[in-house]
FITI-831371 format. One record per residue: residue number from 0; residue in one letter; x, y, z of N, C-alpha, C in turn. Coordinates in steps of 0.001 Angstrom, whole numbers. Example, Ala and Ser with C-alpha at 12.3 -4.5 7.8 and 13.67 -1.06 7.14 Angstrom:
REM FITI-831371
{0, "a", {13190, -5690, 7800}, {12300, -4500, 7800}, {13200, -3300, 7800}} {1, "s", {12850, -2250, 7080}, {13670, -1060, 7140}, {12900, 30, 7870}} 
REM end
This chain:
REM FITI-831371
{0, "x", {-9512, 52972, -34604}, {-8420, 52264, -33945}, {-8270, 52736, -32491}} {1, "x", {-8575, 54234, -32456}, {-8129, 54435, -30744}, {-9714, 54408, -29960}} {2, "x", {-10229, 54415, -30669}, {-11837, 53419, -29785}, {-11436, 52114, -29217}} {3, "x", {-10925, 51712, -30266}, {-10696, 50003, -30209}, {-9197, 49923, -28589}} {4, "x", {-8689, 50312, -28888}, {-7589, 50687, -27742}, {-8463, 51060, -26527}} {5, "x", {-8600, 52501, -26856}, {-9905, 52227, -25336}, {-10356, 51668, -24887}} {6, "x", {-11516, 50242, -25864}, {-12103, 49338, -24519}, {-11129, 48666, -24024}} {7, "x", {-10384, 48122, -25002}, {-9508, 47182, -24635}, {-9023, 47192, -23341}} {8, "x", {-8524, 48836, -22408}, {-7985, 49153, -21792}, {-9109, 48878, -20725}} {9, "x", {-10095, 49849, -20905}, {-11306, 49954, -20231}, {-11549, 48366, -19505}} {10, "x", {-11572, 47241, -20811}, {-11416, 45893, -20407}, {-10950, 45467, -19921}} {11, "x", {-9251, 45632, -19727}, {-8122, 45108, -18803}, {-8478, 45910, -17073}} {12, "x", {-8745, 46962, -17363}, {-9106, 47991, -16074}, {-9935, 46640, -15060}} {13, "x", {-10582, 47094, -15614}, {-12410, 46381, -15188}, {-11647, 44545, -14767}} {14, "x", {-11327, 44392, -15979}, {-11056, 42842, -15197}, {-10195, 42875, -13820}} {15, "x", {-8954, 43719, -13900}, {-7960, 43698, -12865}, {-8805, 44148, -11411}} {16, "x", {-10044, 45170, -11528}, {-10502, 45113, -10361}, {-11519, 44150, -9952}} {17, "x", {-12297, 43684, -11100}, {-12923, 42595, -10467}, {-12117, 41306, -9879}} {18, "x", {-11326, 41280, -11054}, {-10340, 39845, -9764}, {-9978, 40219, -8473}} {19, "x", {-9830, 41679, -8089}, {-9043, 42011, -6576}, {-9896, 42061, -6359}} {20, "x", {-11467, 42387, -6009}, {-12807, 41687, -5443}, {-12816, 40519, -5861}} {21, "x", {-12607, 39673, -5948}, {-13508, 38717, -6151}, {-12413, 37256, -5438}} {22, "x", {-11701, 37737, -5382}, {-10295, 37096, -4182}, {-9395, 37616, -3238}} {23, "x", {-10269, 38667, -2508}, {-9717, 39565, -1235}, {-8916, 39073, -244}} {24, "x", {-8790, 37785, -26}, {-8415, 37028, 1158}, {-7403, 35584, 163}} {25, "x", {-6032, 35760, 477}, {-5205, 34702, 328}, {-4795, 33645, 1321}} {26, "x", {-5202, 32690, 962}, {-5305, 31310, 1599}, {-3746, 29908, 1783}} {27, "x", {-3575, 29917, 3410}, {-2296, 28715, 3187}, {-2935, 27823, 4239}} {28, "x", {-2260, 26563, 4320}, {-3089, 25966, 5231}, {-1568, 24707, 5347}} {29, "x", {-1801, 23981, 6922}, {-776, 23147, 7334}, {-1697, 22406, 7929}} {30, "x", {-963, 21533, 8404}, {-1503, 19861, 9553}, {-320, 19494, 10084}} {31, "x", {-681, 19457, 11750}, {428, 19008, 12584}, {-91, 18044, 13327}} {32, "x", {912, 16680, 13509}, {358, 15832, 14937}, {711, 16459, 15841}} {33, "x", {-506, 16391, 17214}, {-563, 16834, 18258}, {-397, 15405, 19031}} {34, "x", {-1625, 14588, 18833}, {-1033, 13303, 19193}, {-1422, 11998, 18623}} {35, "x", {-1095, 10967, 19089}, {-1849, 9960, 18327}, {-3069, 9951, 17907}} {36, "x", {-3334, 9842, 16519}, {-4044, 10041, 15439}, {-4895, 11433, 15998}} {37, "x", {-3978, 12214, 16290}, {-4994, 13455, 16678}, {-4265, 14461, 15810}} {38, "x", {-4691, 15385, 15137}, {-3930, 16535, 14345}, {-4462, 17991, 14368}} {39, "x", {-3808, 18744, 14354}, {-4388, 20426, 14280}, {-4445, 20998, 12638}} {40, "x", {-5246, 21357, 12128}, {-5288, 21665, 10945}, {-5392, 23295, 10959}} {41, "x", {-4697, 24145, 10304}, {-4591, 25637, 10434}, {-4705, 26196, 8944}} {42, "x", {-5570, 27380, 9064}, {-6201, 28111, 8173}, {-5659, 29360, 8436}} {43, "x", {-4300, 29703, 7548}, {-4189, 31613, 7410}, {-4377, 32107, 6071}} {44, "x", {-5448, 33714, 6497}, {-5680, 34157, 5592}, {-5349, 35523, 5500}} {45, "x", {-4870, 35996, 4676}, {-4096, 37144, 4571}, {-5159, 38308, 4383}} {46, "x", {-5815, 39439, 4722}, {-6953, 39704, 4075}, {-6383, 41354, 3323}} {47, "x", {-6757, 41573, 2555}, {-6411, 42901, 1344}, {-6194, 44288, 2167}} {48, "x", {-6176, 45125, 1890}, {-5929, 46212, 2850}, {-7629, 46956, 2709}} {49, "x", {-8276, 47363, 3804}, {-9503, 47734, 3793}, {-10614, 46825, 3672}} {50, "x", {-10565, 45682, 3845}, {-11407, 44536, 3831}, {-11334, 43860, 4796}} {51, "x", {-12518, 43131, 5383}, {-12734, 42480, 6513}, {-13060, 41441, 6507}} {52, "x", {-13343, 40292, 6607}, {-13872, 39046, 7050}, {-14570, 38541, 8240}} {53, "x", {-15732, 38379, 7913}, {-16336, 37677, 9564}, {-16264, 37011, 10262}} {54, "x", {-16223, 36842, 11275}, {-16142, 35713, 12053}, {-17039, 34833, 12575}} {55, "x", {-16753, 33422, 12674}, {-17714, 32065, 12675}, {-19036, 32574, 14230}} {56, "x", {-18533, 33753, 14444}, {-19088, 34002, 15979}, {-19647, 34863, 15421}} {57, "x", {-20120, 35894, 14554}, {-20715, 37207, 14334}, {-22283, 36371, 14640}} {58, "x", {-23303, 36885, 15144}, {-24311, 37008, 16019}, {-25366, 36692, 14703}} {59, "x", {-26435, 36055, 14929}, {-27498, 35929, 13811}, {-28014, 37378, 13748}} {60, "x", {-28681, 37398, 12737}, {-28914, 38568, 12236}, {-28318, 40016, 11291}} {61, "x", {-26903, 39963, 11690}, {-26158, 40020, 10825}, {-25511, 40121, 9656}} {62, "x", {-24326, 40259, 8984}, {-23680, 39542, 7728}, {-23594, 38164, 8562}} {63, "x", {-23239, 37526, 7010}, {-22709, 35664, 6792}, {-21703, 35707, 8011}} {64, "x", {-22078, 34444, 8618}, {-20579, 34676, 9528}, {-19613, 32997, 9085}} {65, "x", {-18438, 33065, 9247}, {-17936, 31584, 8482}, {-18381, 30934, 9068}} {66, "x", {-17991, 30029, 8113}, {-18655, 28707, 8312}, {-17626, 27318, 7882}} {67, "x", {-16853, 26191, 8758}, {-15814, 25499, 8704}, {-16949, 24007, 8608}} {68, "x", {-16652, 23794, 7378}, {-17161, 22354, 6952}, {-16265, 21288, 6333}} {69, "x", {-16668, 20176, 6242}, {-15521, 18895, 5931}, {-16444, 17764, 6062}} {70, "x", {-16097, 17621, 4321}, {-16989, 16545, 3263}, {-16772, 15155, 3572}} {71, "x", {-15720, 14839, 4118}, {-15552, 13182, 4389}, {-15474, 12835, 5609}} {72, "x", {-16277, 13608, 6649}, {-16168, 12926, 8199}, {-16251, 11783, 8628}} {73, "x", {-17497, 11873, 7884}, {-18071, 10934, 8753}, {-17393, 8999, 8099}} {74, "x", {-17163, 8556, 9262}, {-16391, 7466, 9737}, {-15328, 7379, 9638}} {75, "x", {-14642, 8698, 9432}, {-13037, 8841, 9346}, {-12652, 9385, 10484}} {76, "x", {-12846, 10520, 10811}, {-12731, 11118, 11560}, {-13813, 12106, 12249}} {77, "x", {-13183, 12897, 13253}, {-14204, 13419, 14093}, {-13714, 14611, 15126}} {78, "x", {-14521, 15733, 15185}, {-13830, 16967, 15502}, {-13819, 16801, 16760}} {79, "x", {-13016, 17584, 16925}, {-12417, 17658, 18972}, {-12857, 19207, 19214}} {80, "x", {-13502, 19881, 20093}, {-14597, 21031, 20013}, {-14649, 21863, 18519}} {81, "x", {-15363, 23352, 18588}, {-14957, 24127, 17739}, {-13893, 24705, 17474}} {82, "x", {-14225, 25130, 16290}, {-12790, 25785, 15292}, {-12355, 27054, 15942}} {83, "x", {-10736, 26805, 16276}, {-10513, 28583, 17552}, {-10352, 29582, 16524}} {84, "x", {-10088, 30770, 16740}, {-9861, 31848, 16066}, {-8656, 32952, 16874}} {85, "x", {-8139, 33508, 15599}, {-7069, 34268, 16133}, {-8207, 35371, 16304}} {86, "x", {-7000, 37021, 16546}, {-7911, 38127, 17285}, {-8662, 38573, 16328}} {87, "x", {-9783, 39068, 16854}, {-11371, 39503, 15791}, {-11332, 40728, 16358}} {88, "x", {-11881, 41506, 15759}, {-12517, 42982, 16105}, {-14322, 42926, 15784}} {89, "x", {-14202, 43542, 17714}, {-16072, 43376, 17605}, {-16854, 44730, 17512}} {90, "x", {-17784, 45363, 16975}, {-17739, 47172, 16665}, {-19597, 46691, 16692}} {91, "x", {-20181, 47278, 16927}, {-21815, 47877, 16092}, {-21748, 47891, 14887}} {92, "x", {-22374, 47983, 13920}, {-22864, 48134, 12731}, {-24667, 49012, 13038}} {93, "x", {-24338, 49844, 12225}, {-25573, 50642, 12999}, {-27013, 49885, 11154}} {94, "x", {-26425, 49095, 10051}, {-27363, 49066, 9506}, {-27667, 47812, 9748}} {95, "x", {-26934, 46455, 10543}, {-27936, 45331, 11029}, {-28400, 45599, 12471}} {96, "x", {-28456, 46352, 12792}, {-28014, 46810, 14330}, {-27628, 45797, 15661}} {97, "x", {-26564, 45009, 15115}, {-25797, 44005, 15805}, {-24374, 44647, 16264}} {98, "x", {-23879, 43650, 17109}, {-22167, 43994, 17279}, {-22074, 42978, 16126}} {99, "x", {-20848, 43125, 15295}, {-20586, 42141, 14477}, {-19056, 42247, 14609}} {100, "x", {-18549, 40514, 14562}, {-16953, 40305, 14779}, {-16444, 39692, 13515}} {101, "x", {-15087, 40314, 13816}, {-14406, 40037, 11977}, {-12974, 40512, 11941}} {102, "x", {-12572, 39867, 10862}, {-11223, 39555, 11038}, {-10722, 41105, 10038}} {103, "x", {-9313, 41563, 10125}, {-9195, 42491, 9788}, {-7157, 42277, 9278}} {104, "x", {-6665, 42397, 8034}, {-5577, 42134, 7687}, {-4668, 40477, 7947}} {105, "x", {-5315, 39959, 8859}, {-4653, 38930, 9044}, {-5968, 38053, 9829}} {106, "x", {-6017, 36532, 9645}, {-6955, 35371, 9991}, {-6448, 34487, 9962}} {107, "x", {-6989, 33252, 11041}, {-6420, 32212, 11610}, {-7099, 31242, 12433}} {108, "x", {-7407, 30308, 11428}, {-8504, 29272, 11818}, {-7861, 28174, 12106}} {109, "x", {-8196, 27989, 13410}, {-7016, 26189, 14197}, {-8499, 25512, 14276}} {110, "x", {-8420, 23863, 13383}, {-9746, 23364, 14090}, {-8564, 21620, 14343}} {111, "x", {-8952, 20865, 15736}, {-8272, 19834, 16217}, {-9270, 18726, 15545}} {112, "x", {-8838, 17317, 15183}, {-9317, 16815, 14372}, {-8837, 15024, 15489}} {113, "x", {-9481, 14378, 15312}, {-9148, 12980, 15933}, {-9634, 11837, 14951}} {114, "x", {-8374, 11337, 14257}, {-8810, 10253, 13187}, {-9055, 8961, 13640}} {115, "x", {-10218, 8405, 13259}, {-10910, 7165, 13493}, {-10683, 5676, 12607}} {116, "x", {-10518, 6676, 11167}, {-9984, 5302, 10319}, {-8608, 5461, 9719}} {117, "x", {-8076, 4290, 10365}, {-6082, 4104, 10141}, {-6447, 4203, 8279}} {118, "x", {-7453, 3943, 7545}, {-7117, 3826, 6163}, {-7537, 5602, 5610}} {119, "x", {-7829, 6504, 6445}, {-7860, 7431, 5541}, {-6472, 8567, 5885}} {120, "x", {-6292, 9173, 4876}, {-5133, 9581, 4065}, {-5677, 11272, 3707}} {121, "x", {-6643, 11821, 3736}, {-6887, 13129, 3346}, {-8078, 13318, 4417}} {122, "x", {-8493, 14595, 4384}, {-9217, 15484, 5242}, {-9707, 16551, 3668}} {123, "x", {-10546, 16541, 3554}, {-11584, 17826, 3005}, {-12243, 18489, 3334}} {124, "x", {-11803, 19964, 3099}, {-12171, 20979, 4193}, {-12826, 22175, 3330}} {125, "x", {-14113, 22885, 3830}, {-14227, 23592, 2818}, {-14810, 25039, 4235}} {126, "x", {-14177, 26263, 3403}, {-14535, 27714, 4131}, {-15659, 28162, 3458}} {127, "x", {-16907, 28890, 4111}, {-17600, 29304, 3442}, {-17407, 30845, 4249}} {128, "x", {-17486, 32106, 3703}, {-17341, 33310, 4558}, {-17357, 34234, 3833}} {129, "x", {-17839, 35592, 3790}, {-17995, 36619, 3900}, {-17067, 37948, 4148}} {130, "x", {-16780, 38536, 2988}, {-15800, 39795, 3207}, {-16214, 40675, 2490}} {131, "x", {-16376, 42082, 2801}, {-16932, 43150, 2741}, {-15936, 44443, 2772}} {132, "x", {-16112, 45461, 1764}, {-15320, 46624, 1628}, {-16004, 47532, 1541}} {133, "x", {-16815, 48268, 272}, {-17605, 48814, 31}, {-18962, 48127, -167}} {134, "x", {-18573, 47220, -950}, {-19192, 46191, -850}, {-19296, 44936, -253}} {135, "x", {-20396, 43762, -476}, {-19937, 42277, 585}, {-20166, 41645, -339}} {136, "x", {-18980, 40536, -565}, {-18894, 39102, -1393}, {-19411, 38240, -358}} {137, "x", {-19962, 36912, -1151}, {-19702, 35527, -199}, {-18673, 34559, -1157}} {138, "x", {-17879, 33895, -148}, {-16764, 33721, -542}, {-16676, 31752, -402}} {139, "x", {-16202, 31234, -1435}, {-16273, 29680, -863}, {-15015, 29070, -1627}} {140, "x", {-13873, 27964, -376}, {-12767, 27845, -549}, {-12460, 26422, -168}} {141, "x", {-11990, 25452, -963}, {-11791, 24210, -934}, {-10398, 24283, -164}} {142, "x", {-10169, 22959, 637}, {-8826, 22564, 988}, {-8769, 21335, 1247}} {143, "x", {-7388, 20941, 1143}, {-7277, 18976, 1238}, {-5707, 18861, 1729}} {144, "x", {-6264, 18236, 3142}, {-5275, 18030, 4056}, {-4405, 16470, 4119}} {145, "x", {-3496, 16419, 3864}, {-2812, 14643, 3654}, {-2344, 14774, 4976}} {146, "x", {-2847, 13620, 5332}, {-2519, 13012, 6270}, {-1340, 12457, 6553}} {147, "x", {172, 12865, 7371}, {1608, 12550, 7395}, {1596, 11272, 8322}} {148, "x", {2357, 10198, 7080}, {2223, 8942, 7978}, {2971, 8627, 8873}} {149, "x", {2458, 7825, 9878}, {2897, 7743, 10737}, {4001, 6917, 11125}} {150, "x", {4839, 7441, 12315}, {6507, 6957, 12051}, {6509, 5605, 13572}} {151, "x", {5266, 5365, 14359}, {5258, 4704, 15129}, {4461, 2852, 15074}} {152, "x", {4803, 2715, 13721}, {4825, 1192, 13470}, {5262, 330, 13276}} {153, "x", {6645, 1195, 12779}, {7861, 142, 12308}, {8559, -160, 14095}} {154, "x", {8469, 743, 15468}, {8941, -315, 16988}, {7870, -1455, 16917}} {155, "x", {6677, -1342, 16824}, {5648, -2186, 17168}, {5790, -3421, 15889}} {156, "x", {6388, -3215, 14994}, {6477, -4746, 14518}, {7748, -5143, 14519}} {157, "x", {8656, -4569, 15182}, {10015, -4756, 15953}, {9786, -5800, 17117}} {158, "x", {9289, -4705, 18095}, {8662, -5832, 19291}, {7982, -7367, 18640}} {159, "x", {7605, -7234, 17901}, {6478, -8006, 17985}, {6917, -9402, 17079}} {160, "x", {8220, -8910, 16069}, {9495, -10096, 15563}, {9902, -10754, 16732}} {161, "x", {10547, -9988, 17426}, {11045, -10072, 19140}, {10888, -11052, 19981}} {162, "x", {8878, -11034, 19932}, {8685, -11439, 20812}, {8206, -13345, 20112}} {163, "x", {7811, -13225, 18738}, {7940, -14422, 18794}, {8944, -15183, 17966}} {164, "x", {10410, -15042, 18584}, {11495, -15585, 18130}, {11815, -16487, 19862}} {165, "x", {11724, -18059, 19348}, {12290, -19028, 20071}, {12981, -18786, 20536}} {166, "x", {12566, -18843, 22133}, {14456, -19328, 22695}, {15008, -20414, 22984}} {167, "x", {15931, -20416, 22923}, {16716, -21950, 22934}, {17705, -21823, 24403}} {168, "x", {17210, -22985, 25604}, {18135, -22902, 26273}, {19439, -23363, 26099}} {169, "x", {20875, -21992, 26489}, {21996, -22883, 26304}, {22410, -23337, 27205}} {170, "x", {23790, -23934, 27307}, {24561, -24316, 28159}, {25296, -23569, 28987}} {171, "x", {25464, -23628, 30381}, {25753, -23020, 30982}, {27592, -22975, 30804}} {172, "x", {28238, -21516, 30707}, {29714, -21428, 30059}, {30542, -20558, 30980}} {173, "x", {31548, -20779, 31501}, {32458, -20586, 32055}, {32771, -19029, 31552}} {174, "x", {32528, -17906, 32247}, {32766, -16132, 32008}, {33979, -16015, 31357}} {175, "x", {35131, -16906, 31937}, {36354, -16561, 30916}, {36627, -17271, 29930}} {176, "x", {35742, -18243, 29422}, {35915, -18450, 27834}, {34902, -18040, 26917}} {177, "x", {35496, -17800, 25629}, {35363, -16864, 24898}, {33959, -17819, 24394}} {178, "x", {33104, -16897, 23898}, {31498, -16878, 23076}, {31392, -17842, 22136}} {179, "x", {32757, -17912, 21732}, {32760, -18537, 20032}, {32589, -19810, 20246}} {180, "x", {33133, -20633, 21817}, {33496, -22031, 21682}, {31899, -22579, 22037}} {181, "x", {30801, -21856, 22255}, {29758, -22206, 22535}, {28740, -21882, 21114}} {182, "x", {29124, -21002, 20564}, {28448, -20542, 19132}, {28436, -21495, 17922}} {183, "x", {29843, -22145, 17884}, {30289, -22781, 17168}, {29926, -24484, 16847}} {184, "x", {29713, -25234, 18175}, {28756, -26047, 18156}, {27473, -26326, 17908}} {185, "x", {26685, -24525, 18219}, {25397, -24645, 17662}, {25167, -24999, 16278}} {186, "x", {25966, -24018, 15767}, {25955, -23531, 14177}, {25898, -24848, 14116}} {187, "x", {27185, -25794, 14259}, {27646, -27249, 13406}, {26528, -28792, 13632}} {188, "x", {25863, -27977, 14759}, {24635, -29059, 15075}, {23413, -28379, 13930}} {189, "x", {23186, -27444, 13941}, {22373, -26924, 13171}, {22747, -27470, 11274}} {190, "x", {24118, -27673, 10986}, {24141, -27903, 9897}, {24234, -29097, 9497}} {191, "x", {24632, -29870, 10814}, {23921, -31242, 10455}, {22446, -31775, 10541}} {192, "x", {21854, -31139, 11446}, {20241, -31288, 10969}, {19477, -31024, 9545}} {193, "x", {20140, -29689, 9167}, {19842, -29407, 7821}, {20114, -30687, 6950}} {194, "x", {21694, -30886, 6741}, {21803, -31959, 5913}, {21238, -33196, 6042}} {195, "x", {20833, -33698, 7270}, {20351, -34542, 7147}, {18675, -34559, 6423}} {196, "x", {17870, -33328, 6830}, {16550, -32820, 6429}, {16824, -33133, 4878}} {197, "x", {17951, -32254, 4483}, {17820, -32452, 2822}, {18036, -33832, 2017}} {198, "x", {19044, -34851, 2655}, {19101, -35818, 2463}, {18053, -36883, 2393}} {199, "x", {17149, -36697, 3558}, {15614, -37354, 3628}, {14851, -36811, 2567}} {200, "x", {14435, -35317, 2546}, {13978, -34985, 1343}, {14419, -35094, 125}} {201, "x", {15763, -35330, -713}, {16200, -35998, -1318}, {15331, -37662, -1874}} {202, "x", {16001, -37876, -1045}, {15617, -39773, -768}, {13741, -39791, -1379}} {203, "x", {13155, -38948, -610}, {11704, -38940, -979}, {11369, -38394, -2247}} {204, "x", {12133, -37185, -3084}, {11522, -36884, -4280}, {12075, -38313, -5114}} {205, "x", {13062, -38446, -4746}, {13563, -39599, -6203}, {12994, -40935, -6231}} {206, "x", {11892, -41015, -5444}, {11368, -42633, -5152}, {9730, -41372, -5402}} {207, "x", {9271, -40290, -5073}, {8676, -40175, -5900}, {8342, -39655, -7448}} {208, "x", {9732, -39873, -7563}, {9524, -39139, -9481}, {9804, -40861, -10044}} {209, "x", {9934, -41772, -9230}, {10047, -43144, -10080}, {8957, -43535, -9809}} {210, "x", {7852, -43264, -8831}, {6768, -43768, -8747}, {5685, -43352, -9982}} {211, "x", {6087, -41735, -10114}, {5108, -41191, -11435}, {6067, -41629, -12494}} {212, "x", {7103, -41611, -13116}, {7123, -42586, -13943}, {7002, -43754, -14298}} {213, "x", {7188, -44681, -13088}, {6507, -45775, -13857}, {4937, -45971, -14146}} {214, "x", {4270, -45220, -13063}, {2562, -44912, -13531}, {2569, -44205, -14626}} {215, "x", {3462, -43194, -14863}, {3137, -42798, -16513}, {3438, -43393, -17721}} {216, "x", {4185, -44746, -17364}, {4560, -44947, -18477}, {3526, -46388, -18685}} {217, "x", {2558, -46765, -17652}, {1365, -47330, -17920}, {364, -46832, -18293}} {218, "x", {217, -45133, -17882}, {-535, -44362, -19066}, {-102, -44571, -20163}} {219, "x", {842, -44473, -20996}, {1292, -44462, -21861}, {1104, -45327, -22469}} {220, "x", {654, -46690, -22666}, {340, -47697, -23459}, {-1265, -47656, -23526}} {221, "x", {-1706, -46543, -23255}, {-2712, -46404, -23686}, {-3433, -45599, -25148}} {222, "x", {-2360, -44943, -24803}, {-2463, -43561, -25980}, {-2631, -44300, -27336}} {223, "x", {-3271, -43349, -28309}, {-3257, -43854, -29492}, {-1940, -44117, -30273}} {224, "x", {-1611, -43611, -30231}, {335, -44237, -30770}, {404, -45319, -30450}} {225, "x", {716, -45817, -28790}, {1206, -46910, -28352}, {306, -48624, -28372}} {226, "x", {-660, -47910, -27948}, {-1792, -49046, -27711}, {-2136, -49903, -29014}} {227, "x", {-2413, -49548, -30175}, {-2085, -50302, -31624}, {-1503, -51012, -32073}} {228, "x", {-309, -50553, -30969}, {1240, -51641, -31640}, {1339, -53121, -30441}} {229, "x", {527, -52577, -29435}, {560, -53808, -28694}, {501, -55360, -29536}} {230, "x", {-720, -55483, -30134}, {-861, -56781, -30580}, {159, -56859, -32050}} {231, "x", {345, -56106, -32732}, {1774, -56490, -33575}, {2780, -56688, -32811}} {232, "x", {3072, -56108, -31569}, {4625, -56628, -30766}, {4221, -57712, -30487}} {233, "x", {3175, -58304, -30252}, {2631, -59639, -29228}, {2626, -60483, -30419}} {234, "x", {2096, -60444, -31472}, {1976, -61508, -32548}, {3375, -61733, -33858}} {235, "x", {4484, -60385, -33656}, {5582, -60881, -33552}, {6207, -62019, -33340}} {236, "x", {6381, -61357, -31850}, {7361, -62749, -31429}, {6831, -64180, -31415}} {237, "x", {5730, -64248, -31283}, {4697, -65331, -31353}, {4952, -66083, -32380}} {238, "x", {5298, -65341, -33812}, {5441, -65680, -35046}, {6726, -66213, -35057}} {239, "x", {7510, -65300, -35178}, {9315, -65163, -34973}, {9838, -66442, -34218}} {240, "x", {8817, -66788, -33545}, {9147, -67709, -32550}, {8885, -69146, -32606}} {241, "x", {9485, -70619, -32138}, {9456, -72075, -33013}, {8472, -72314, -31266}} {242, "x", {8914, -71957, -30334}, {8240, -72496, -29530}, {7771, -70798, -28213}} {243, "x", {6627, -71247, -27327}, {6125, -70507, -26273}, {7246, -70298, -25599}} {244, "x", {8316, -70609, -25177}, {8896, -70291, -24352}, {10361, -69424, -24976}} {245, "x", {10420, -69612, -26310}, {11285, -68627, -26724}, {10727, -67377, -27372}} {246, "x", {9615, -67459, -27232}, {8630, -66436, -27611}, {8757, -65340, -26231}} {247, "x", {8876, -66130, -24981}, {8740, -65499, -24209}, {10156, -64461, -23652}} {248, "x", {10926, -65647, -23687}, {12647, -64776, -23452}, {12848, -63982, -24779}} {249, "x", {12108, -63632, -25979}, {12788, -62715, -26608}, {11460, -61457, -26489}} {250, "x", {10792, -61821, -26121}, {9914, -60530, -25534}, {10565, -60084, -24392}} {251, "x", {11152, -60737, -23126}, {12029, -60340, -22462}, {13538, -59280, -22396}} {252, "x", {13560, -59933, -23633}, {15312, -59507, -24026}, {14789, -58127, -24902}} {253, "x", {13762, -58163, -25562}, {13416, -56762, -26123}, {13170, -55436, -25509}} {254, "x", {12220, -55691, -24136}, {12203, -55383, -23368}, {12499, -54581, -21802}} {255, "x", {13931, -55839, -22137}, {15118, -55025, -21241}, {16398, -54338, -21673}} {256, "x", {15816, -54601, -23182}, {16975, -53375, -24505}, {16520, -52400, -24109}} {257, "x", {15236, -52549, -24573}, {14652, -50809, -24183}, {14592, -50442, -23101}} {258, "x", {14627, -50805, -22551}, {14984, -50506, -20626}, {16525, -49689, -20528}} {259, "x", {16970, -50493, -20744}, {18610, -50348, -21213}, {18772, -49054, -22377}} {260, "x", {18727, -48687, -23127}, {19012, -48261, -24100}, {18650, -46236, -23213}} {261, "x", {17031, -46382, -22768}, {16533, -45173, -22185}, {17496, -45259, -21206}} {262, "x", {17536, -45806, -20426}, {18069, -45458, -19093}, {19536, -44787, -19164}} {263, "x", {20458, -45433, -20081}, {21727, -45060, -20441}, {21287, -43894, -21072}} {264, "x", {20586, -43510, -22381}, {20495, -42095, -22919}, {20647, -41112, -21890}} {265, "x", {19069, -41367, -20725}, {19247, -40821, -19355}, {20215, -40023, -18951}} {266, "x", {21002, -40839, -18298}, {22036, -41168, -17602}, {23470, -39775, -18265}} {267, "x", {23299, -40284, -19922}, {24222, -39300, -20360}, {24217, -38126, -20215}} {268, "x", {22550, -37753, -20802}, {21954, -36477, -20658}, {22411, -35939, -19417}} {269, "x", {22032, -36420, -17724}, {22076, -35892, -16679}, {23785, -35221, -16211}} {270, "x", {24766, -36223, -17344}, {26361, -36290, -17073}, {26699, -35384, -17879}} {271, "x", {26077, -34613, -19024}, {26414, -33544, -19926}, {27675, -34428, -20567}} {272, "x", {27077, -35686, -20997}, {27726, -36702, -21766}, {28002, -36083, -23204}} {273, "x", {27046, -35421, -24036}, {27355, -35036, -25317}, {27827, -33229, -25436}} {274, "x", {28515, -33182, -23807}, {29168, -31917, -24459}, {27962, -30864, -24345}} 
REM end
């Protein structure tokens, strides 16, 4: 049992220091407009106590020096020079035998950015870099920047209501009478144009809803229902009838029952006749 306790411990040990290697440097990041569609994107990194980080400038030959990349440039946007840096410390290293520069407790990566397409909405940014204690990690760190929309579109489609709203010349009005006696005529000319507009349009649907009904109701003697009964109504009255011409006035008079009879149903319906 106290074996078993031991690794366990041994285990928790070991993990707790490999995670503090293995994430030496804590990461925040912002985006500010600078100016139209132009933005500053900022990288601080906090770095551990006794650990260093390189800088994008450390000299070939060297350790890794960072490296500031971003996966969706191209036709979105587009960088405005290189990425600046806060203060670096530059020393020899006597085993690459370079000066090498690097960041030390605190880091600060500003890179300026100029967006090209109004439809993109994020920036993907990725750190690649190098930090070293006793040892040297290489280190690689995603980031995703939203883009804060912009507050200068709603004047420009202000203006632009503005500019194509009619003007109407008025009448020229006497400074000491009041606004209203000139307002007031507009309005009342304006609401007689309307009414009259609706009145015409009026007039036109109801001459055309009698035009499709009576064409539909010459469809209608076509249909299989109707069309069958034609020659029994026709050989009816024919029958019913002593002569052609009273054959004809009671096909008439049948005729204009049913004419009569719909039209009044109509009529009720539209009057909320049955309540």
């Amino acid at each position: 049992m106290k074996k078993i306790i031991f690794l366990l411990l041994a285990f928790l040990a070991f993990a707790n220091v490999n995670s503090q290697i293995l994430d030496p440097v804590k990461w925040t990041t912002k985006i500010e407009k600078k100016s139209d569609n132009t933005y500053v994107l900022t990288f601080n990194g906090v770095i551990e106590k006794d650990w260093h980080m390189y800088s994008q400038f450390t000299p070939d030959g060297g350790p890794l020096a960072l490296e500031v990349l971003f996966k969706n440039q191209k036709a979105n946007f587009s960088l405005v020079g290189k990425a600046k840096e806060s203060k670096t410390t530059t020393a020899y290293n006597d085993v690459f035998e370079v000066d090498e520069t690097y960041f030390q407790n605190n880091a600060q990566i500003q890179q300026i950015v100029r967006v090209t397409n109004s439809n993109t909405t994020k920036i993907e940014a990725e750190l690649n870099y190098q930090v070293c204690k006793d040892v040297c990690i290489n280190l690689e760190k995603k980031f995703s920047f939203t883009i804060p929309a912009s507050a200068s579109s709603t004047p420009k489609i202000e203006k632009l209501i503005v500019e194509n709203v009619e003007t109407v010349d008025s009448p020229e009005v006497d400074s000491l009478s009041p606004s209203v006696d000139v307002i007031e005529p507009v309005k009342a000319a304006s609401i007689v144009s309307v009414a009259k507009s609706t009145n015409t349009d009026s007039k036109r649907g109801l001459w055309s809803i009698f035009f499709i009904a009576f064409l539909s109701g010459f469809a209608a003697l076509l249909t299989p229902c109707v069309f069958p009964m034609i020659p029994m109504t026709v050989s009816f009255f024919t029958k019913q009838s002593k002569s052609r011409a009273r054959g004809i006035r009671n096909a008439v008079i049948y005729g204009i029952s049913i004419i009569v009879i719909y039209v009044v149903l109509g009529l009720c319906s539209d009057l909320d006749f049955w309540g």
